[in-house]
VOLUM-827212 format. One record per residue (C-alpha): chain; x, y, z. Coordinates in pm, 1 decimal. Example, Ala and Ser with C-alpha at 12.3 -4.5 7.8 and 13.67 -1.06 7.14 Angstrom:
2
{'A' {1230.0 -450.0 780.0}}
{'A' {1367.0 -106.0 714.0}}
This chain:
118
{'A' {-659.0 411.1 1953.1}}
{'A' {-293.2 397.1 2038.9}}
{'A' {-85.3 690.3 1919.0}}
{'A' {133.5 472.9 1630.8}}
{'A' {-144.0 291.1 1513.4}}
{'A' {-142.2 420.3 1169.7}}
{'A' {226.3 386.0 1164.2}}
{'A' {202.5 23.3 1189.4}}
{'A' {-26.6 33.6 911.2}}
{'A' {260.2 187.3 705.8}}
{'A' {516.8 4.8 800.4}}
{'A' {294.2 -300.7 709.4}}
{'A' {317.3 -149.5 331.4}}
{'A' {668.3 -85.4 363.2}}
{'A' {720.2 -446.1 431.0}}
{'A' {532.8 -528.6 114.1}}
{'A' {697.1 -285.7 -100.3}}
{'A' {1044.2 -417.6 26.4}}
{'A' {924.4 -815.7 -87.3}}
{'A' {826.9 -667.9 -408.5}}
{'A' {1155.7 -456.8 -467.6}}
{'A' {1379.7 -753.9 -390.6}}
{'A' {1185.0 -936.0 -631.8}}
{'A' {1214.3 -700.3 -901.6}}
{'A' {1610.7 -710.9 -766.8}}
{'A' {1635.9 -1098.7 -885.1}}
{'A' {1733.9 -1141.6 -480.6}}
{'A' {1368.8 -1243.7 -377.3}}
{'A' {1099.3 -1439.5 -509.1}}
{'A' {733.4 -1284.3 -356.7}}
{'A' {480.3 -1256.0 -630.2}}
{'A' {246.3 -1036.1 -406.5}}
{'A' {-96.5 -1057.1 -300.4}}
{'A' {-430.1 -890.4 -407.8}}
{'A' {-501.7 -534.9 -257.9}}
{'A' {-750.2 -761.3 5.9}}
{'A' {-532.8 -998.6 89.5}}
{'A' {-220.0 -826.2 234.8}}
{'A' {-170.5 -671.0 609.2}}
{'A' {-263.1 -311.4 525.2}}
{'A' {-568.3 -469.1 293.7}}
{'A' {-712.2 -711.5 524.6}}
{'A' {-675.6 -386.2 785.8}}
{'A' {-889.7 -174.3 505.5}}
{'A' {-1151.1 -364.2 446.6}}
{'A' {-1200.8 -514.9 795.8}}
{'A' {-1131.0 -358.4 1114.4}}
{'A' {-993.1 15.7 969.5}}
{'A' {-1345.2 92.0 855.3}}
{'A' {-1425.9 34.1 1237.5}}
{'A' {-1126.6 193.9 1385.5}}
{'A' {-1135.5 511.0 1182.3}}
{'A' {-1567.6 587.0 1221.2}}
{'A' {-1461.8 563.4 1600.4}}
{'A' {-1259.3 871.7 1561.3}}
{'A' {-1396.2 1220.1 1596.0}}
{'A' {-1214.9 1404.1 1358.4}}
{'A' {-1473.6 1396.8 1038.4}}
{'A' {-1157.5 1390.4 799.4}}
{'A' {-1018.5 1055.7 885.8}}
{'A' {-1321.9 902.5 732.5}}
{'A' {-1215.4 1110.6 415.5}}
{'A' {-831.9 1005.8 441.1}}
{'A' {-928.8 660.4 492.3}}
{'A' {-1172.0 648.7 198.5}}
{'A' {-869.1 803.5 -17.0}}
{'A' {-663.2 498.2 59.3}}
{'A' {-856.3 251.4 -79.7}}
{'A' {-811.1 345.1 -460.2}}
{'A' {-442.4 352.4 -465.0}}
{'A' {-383.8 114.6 -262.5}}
{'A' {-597.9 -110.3 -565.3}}
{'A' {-358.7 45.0 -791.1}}
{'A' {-89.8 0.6 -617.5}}
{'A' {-123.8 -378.8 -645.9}}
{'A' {-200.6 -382.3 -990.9}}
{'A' {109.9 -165.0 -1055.6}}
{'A' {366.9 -448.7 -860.0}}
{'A' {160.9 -719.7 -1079.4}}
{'A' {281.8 -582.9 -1398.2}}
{'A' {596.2 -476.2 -1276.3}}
{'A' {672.7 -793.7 -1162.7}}
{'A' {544.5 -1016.5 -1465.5}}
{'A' {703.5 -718.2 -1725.2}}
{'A' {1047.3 -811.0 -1539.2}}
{'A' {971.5 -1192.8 -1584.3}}
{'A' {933.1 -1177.1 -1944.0}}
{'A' {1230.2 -924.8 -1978.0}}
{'A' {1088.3 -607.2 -2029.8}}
{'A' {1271.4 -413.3 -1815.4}}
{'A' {1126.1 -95.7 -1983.7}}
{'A' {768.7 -199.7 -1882.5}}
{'A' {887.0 -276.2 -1540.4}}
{'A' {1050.1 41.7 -1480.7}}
{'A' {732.4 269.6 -1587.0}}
{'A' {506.9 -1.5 -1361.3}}
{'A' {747.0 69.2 -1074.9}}
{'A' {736.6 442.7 -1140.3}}
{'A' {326.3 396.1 -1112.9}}
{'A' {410.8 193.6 -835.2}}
{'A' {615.6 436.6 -603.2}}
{'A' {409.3 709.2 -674.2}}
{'A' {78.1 511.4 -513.9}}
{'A' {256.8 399.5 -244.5}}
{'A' {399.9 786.7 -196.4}}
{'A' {32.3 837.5 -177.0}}
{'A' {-52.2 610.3 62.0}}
{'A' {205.1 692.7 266.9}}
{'A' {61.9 1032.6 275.7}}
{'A' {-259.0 943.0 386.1}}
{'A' {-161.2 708.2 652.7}}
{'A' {99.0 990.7 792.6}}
{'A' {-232.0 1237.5 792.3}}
{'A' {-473.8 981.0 954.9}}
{'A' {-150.5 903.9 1233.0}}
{'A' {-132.8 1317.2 1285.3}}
{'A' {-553.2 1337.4 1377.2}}
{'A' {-535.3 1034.9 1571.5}}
């Protein structure tokens, strides 16, 4: 597995978190994607399982698995944010993008760790 693998895992997420923010911004118009369906998703539940049980240190497999749940959340956080900021809550958007940040801080996190054993 090349070196930056995992980093173009997270930049992947940072792409998505970018549509979503410009969204929320009024100066883009993505309505996001299920947790399965976008690049770092499709990589989860497809060929990252694969890629990470081919590496040898035993605590990838446990950063990996610690990805999954947040990265759920994550995608039902930038739901509501972005249908609280359609129907003009901006107070409802702002704690869903608070949840929102702090999963993908999260995620961020893990992918760093899994790039650092890799």
């Amino acid at each position: 597995m090349k070196r930056a693998f995992f980093l173009l895992r997270l930049n992947d997420h940072i792409q998505y978190l970018k549509k979503i923010e410009a969204t929320l911004a009024g100066t883009g118009n993505f309505q996001g994607t299920s947790h399965f369906d976008c690049k770092l998703g499709k990589w989860l539940y497809d060929e990252g399982m694969k890629q990470v049980s081919n590496m040898k240190d035993s605590h990838a497999k446990i950063l990996f698995n610690e990805i999954f749940d947040p990265h759920e959340l994550f995608h039902q956080s930038s739901k509501t944010a972005l249908n609280k900021k359609q129907t003009g809550d901006n107070e409802g958007a702002k704690v869903a993008m608070t949840k929102m940040y702090q999963l993908s801080h999260t995620i961020v996190q893990k992918l760093l760790a899994l790039d650092k054993l890799s």
